[in-house]
C-alpha positions as CSV (number, residue, x, y, z in Angstrom):
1,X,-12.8,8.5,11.6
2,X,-15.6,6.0,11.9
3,X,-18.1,8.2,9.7
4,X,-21.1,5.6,10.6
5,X,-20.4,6.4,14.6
6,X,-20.4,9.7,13.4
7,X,-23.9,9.3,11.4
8,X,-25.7,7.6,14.3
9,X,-24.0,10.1,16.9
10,X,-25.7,12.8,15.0
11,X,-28.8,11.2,14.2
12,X,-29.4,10.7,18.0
13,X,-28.6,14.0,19.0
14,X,-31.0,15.1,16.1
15,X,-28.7,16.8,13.8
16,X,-29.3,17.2,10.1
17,X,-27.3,14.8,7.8
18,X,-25.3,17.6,6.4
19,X,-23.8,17.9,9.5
20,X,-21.7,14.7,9.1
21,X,-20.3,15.9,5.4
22,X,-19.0,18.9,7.6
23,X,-16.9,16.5,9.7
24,X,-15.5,14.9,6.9
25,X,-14.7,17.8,5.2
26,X,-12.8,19.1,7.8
27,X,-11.3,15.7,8.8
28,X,-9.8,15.0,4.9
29,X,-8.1,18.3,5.4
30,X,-6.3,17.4,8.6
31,X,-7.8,19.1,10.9
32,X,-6.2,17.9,14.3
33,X,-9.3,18.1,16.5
34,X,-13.2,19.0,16.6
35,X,-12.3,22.3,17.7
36,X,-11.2,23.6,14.7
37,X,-14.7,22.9,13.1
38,X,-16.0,26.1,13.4
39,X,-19.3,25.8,11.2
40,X,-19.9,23.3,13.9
41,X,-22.0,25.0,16.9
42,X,-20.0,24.9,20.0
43,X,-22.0,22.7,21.9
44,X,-22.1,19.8,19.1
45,X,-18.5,20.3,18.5
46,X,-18.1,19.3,22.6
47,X,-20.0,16.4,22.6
48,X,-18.6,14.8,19.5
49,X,-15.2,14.9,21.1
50,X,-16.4,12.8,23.9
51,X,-18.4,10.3,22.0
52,X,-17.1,9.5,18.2
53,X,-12.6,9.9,18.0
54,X,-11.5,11.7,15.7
55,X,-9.3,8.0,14.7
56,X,-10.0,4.7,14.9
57,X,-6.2,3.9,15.8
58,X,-4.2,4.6,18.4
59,X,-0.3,6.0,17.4
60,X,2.2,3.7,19.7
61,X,5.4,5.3,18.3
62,X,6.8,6.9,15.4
63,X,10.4,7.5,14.2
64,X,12.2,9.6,11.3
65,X,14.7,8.1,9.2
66,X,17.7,10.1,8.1
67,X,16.3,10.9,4.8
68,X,12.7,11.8,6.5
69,X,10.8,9.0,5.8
70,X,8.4,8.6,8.8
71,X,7.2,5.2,9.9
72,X,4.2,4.9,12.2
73,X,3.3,2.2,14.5
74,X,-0.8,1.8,15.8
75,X,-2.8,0.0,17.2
76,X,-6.8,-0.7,16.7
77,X,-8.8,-0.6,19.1
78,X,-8.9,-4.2,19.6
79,X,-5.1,-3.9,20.4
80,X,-3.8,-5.4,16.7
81,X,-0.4,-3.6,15.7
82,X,-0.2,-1.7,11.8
83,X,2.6,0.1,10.2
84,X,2.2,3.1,7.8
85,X,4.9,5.0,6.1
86,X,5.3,8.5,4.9
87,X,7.8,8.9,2.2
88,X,9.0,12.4,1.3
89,X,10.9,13.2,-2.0
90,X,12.8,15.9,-3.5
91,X,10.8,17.0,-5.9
92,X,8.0,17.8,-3.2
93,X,6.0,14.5,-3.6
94,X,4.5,13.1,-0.3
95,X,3.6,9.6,-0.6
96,X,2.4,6.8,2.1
97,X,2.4,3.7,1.7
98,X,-0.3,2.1,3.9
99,X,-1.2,-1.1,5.3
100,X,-4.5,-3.5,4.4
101,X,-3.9,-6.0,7.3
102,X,-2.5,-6.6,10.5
103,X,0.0,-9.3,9.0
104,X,0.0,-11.4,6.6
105,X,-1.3,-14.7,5.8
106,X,1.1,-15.5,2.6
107,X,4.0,-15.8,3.4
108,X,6.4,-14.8,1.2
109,X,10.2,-15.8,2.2
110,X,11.2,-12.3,1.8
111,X,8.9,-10.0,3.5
112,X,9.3,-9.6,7.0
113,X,5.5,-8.8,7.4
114,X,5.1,-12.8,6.1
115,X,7.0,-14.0,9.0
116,X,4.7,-12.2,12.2
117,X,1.4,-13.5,13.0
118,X,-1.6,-12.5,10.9
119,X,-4.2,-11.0,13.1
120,X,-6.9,-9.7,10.6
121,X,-8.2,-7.6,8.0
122,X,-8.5,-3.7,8.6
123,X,-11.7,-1.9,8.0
124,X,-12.0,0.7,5.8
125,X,-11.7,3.1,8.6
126,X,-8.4,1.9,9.9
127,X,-7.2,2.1,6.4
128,X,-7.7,5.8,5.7
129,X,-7.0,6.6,9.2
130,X,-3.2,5.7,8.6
131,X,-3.5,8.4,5.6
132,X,-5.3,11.1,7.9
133,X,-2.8,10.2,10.3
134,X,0.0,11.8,7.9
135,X,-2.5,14.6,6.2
136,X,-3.0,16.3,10.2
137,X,0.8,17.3,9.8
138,X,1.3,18.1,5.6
139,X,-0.1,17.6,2.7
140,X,0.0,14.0,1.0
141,X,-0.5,13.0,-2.9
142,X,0.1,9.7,-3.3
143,X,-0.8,6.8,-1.4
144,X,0.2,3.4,-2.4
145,X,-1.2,-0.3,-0.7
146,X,2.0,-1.8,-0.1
147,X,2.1,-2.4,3.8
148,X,1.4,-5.1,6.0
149,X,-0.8,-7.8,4.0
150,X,-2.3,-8.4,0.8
151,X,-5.0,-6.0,-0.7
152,X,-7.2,-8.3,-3.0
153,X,-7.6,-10.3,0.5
154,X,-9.2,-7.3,1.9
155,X,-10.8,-6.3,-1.8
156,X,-13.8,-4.6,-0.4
157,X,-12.4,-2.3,2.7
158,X,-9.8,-1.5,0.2
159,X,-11.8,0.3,-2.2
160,X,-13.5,1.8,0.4
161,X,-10.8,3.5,1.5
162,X,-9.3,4.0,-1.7
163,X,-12.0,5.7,-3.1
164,X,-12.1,8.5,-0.5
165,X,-8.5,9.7,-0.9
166,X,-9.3,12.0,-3.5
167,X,-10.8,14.1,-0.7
168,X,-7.5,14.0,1.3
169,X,-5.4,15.6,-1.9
170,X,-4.9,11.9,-3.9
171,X,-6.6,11.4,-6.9
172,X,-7.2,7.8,-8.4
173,X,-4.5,8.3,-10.6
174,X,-1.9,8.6,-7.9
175,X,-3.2,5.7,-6.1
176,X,-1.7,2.5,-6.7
177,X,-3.1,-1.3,-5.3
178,X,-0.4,-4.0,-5.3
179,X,-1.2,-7.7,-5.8
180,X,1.5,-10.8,-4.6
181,X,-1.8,-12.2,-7.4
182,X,-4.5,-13.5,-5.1
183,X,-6.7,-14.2,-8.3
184,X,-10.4,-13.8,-6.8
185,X,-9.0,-10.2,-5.6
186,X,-7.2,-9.2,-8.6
187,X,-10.3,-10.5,-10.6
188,X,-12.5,-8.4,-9.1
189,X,-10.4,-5.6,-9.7
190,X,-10.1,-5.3,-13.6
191,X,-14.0,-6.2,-13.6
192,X,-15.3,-3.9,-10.9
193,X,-13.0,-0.8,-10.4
194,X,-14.2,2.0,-12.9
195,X,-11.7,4.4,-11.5
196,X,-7.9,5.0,-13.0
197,X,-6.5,3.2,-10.1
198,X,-3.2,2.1,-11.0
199,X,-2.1,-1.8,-10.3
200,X,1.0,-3.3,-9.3
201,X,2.1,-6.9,-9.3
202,X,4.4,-8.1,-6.8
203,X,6.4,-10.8,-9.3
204,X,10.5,-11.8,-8.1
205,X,10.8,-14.6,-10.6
206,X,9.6,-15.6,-13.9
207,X,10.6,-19.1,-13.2
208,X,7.5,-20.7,-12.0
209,X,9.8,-23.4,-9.5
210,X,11.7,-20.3,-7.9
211,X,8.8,-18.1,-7.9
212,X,6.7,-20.6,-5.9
213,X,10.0,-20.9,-3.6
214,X,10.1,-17.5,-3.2
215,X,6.3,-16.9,-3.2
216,X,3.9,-20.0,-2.4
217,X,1.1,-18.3,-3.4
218,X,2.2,-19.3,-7.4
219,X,1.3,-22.8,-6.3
220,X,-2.0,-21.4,-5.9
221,X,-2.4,-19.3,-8.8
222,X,0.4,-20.0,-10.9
223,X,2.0,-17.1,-12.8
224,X,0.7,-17.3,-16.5
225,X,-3.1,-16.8,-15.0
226,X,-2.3,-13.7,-13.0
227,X,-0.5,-12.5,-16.2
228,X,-3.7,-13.0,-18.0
229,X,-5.5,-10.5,-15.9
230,X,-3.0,-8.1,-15.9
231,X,-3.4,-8.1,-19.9
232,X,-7.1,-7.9,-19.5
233,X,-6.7,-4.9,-17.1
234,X,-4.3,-3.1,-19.8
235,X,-6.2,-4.0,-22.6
236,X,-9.5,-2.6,-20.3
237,X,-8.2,0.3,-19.0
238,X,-5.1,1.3,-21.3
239,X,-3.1,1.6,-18.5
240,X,0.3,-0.2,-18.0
241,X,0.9,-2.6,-15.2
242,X,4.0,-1.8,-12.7
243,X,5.8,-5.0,-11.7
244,X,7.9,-5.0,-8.5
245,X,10.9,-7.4,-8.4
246,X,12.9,-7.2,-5.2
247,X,16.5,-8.3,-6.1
248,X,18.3,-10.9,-4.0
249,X,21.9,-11.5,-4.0
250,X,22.1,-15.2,-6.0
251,X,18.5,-16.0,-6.0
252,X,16.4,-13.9,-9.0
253,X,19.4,-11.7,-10.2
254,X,21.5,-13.2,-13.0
255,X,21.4,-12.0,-16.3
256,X,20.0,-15.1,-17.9
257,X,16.8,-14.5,-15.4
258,X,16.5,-10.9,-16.8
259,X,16.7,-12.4,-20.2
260,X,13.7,-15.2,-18.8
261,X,11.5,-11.8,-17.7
262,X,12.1,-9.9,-20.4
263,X,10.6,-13.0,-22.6
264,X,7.6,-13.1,-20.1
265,X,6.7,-9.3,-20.5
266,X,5.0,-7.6,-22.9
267,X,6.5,-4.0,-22.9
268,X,3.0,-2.4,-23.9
269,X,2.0,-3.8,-20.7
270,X,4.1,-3.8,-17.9
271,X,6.7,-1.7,-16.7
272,X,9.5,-3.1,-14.1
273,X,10.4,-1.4,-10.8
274,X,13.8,-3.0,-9.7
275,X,13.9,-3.1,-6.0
276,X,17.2,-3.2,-4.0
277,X,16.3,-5.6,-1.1
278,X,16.4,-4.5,2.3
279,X,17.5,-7.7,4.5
280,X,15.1,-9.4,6.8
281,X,17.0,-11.8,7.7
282,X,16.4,-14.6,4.9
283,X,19.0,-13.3,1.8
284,X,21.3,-10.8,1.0
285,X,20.7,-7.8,-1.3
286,X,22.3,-7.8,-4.7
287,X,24.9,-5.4,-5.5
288,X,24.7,-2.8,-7.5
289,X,26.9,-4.3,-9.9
290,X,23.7,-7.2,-10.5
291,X,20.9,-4.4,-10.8
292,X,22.9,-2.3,-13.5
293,X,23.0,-5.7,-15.2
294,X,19.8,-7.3,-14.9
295,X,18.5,-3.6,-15.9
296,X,20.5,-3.2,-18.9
297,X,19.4,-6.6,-20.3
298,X,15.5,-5.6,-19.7
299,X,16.8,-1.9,-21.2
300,X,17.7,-3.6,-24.2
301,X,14.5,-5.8,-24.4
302,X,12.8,-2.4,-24.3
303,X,11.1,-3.2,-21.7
304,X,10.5,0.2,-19.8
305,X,12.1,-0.5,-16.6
306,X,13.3,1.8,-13.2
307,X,15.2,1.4,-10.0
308,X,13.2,2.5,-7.3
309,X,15.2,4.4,-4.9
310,X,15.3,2.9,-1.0
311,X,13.7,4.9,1.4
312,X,13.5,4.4,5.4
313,X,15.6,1.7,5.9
314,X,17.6,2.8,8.5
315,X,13.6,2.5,10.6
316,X,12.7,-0.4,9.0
317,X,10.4,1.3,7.0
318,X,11.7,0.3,3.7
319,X,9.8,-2.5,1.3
320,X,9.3,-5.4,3.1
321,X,10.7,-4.7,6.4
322,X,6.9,-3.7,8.1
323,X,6.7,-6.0,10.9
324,X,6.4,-6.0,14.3
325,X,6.3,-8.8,17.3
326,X,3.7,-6.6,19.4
């Protein structure tokens, strides 16, 4: 929902401004079309539906893993392909994880998003379209900005659209922004969001050489300053840091580069999310075997530390796999 096509529709047509809060309201709780707006007089609720859609993306396809993760294909309007995914867990939690670009521009060896061509930023529209676009069909309560591309490229639509989940059902607290640690972005972030937004850094190697391998963006802005901000955004907000460290077979998984992360992390900090890779192509996925062990060394270190569980990839919808050639 374009909500400034929606202000200037009504304006024209003479309506009072509280008319466009009524279309939001109704649109944050999933309502499927403007005929279910029924504080809206008939007439208005015709002419809307002609002139401003209801989404500023276009569904291509959509498929449902075995363990009913959903993955969601669109398009904007200017014909640029994104990916969203709804993840649905035992315990009743709904999360998506949604896209910030149409690519990426970064590269990373691993991702599969890296590898397809980088179109452009999303608004903030086509961000939180990709979340109504789950909320029409159940509730959702946490979102996370994982997708295609990086989200301190596309700082400002970001918060945008992060600041209006709360009105879909997801509170700041259950949103989280992931960084690979595009500095400016990240910057901005511990000095301008007021809001418990949690952070998560995208990190795969404490060894600056391998990490820049694995991530050339280090060359960029090398670990130990991204780390800084991190710190500055704990020591700010009092709210830990989630690192994500996808684990490939032979590359970031021995012991002795647990033992080299462990030494880079403060566990007042940071907490680790261990994630089994799901291939793209590049490198194999460690066995389980590795995990237990690289966890059990970071255990002992007491650094707090998780394996997140795998979800989708039977669709491609699992972390990293979001691409797409169209």
């Amino acid at each position: 929902m374009d909500l400034a096509l929606l202000e200037a529709e009504l304006r024209a047509r003479g309506e009072p401004p509280f008319r466009a809060r009524q279309v939001w309201s109704w649109i944050a709780r999933g309502a499927k079309g403007y005929e279910q707006m029924t504080d809206l007089p008939v007439g208005l609720r015709g002419e809307l539906a002609s002139s401003v859609p209801l989404s500023t993306l276009t569904v291509v396809r959509q498929d449902e893993a075995r363990d009913r993760t959903v993955k969601t294909l669109f398009r904007t309007r200017d014909g640029h392909p994104v990916e969203a995914v709804l993840m649905r867990y035992r315990d009743g939690r709904r999360s998506i994880c949604v896209s910030s670009q149409s690519g990426c521009p970064l590269t990373c060896t691993f991702c599969a998003t890296g590898a397809m061509q980088f179109r452009r930023n999303l608004t903030g529209w086509e961000i939180i379209d990709q979340a109504l676009h789950f909320r029409r069909f159940e509730t959702v309560d946490h979102c996370v900005f994982m997708g295609m591309g990086e989200p301190m490229l596309n700082f400002d639509h970001v918060l945008d659209a992060a600041r209006r989940l709360p009105d879909l059902g997801i509170t700041h607290r259950r949103t989280t922004i992931s960084t690979i640690g595009w500095l400016p972005g990240l910057q901005r972030f511990v000095d301008e969001v007021a809001e418990p937004i949690r952070l998560a850094l995208s990190l795969h190697a404490a060894d600056p050489t391998l990490r820049s391998t694995i991530m050339p963006v280090n060359d960029r802005y090398p670990l130990p300053d991204v780390l800084a901000e991190c710190v500055r955004y704990f020591r700010l907000r009092r709210r830990r840091v989630f690192v994500e460290y996808v684990m490939l077979a032979g590359v970031n998984d021995r012991v002795e580069q647990a033992r080299e992360l462990a030494a880079l992390l403060d566990p007042q900090v940071f907490k680790v999310n261990l994630i089994p890779y799901n291939p793209t192509g590049m490198y194999d996925g460690s066995s389980r075997k590795a995990i237990d062990a690289f966890k059990h060394v970071l255990d002992r270190a007491r650094i707090p530390v998780t394996v997140r569980l795998t979800r989708g990839r039977d669709i491609a919808a699992a972390c990293g796999q979001l691409a797409t050639s169209g």
